[in-house]
C-alpha positions as CSV (number, residue, x, y, z in Angstrom):
1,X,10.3,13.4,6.3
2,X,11.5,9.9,7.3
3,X,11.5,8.8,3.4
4,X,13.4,11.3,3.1
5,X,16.2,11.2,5.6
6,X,16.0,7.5,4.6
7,X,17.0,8.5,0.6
8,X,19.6,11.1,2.3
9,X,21.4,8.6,3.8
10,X,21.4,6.5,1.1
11,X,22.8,8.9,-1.0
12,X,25.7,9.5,1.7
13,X,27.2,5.8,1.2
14,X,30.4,5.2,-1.3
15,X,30.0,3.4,-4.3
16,X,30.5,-0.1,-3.8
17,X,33.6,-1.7,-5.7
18,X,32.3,-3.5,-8.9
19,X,33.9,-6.4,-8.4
20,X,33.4,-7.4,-4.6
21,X,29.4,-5.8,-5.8
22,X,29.4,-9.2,-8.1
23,X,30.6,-11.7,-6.2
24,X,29.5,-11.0,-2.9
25,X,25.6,-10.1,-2.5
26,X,24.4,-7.8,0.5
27,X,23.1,-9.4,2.8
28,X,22.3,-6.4,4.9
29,X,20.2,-4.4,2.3
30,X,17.6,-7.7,2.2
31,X,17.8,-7.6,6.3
32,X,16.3,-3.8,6.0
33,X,14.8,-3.0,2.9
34,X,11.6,-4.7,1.9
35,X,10.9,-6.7,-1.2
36,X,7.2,-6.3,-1.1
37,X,6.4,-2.9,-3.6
38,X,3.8,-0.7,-2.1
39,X,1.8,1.4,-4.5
40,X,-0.1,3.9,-4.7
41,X,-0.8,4.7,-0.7
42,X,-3.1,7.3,0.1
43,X,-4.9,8.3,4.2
44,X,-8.7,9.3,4.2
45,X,-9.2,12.7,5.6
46,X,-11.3,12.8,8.5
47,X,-10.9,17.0,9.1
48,X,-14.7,17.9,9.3
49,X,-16.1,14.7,9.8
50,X,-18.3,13.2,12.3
51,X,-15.8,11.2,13.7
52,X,-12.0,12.8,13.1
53,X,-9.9,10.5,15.7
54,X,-9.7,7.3,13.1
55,X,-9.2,6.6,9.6
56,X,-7.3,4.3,7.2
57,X,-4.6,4.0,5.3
58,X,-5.1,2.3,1.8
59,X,-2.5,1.1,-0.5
60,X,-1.4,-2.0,-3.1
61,X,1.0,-4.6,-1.1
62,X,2.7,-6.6,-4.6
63,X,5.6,-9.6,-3.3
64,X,7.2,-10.6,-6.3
65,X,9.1,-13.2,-4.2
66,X,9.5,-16.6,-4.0
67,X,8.6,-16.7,-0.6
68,X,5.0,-15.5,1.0
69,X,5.7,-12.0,3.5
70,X,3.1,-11.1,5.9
71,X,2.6,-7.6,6.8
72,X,3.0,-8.0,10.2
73,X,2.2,-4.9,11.9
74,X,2.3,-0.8,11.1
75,X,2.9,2.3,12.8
76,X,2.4,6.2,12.6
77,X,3.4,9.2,14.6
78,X,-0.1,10.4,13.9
79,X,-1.9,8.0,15.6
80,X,-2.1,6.8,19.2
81,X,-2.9,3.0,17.9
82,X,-2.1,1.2,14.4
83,X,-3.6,-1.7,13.7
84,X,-4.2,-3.9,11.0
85,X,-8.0,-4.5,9.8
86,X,-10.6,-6.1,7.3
87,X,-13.8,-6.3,6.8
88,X,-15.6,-8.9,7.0
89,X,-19.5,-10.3,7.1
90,X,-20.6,-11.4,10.3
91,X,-24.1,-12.1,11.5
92,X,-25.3,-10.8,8.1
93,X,-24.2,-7.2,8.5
94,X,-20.7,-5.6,7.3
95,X,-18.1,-5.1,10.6
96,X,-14.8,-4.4,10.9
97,X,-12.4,-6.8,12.9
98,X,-8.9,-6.5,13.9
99,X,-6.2,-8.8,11.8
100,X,-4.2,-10.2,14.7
101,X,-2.3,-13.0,12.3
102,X,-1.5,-10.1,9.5
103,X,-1.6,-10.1,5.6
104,X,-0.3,-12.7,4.3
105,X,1.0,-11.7,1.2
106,X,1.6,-15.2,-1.5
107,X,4.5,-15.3,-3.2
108,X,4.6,-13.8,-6.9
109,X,0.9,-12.7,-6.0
110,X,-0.3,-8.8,-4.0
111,X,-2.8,-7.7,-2.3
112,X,-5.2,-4.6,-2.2
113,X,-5.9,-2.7,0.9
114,X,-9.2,-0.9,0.1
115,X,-12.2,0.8,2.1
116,X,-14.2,-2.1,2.5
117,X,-11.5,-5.0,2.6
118,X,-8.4,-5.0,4.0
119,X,-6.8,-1.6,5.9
120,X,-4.1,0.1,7.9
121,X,-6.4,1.6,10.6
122,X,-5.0,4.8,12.3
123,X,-6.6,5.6,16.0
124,X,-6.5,7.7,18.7
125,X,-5.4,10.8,15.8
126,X,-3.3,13.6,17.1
127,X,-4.5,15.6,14.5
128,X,-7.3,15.7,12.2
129,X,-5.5,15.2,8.4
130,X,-7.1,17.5,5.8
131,X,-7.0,16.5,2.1
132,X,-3.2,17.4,1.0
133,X,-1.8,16.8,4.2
134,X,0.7,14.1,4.2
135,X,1.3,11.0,6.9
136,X,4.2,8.8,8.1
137,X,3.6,5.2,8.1
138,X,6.1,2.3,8.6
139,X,5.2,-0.7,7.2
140,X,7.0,-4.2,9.1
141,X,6.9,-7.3,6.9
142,X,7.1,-10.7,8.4
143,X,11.0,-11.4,6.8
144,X,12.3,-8.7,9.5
145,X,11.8,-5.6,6.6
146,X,10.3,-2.3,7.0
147,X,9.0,0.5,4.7
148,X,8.7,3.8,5.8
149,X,6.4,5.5,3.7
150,X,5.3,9.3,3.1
151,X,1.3,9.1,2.4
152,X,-0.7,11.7,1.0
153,X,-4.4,12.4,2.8
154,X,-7.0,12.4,0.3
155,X,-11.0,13.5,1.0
156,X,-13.4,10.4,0.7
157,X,-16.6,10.0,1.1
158,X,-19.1,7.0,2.5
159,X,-20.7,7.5,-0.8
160,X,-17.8,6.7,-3.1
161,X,-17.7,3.1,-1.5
162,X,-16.4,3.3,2.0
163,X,-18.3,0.2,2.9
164,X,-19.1,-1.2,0.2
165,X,-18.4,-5.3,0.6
166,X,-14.9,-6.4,-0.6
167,X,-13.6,-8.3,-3.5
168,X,-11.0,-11.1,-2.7
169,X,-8.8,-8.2,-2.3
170,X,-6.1,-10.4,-4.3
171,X,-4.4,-9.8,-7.5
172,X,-1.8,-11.3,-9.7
173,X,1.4,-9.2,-11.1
């Protein structure tokens, strides 16, 4: 709903004039809309699981910048609490931990948020989402940008890898 009123909006707005479009670059548009590509985002579906107040939202962060962007914080109208998370060995045993600093995200470089590595953790659910249900989530970058994004709940399983120990988690373009 929000990506959509977003695209409305957008599709509201005159056409610029060509010329002033050439020789004077928008400085708002950078202010608001985030360089950092997100793909493929997907929520776990807790409906009918042992625990149906939390889950995480997974996706692939890409900055083809210049300049290294931290994802500095998320949000949800689904959840009471967003916070960003990774897991990490300590004392020999897999545990999940709060990311206080963010995700840094290096410049030309992305990251993967996986089960297992790094997450957007939802808390504190309203509801419990069912496979096919979709969820809001607003991404806010550390360059003042936000993404509000329309993610679609799939089921998954412990068994397909939930907490299975990550990889770096990095990737080039």
């Amino acid at each position: 709903m929000v990506l959509t009123a977003a695209l409305a909006a957008c599709g509201e707005q005159s056409a610029p004039d060509p010329e002033s479009a050439a020789t004077s670059p928008s400085s708002e548009t950078s202010e608001v809309t985030s360089a950092v590509v997100v793909g493929d985002p997907w929520v776990r579906a807790t409906k009918g699981t042992e625990d149906p107040s939390m889950t995480g939202a997974f996706m692939t962060l890409d900055n083809p910048g210049a300049e290294p962007v931290t994802l500095v914080s998320a949000s949800s109208s689904v959840a009471g609490t967003t916070e960003l998370h990774e897991m990490a060995m300590l004392d020999g045993a897999m545990s999940m931990q709060a990311v206080d600093d963010g995700i840094v995200l290096e410049a030309g470089r992305g990251k993967v948020l996986e089960p297992g590595g790094f997450h957007v953790m939802l808390m504190g659910l309203r509801d419990a989402p069912a496979p096919g249900d979709e969820v809001d989530l607003s991404l806010v970058f550390s360059d003042g940008s936000t993404q509000d994004l329309v993610v679609p709940v799939k089921a998954f399983t412990e068994e397909e890898g939930h907490y299975h120990a990550p990889g770096t988690g990095d990737h080039d373009h």
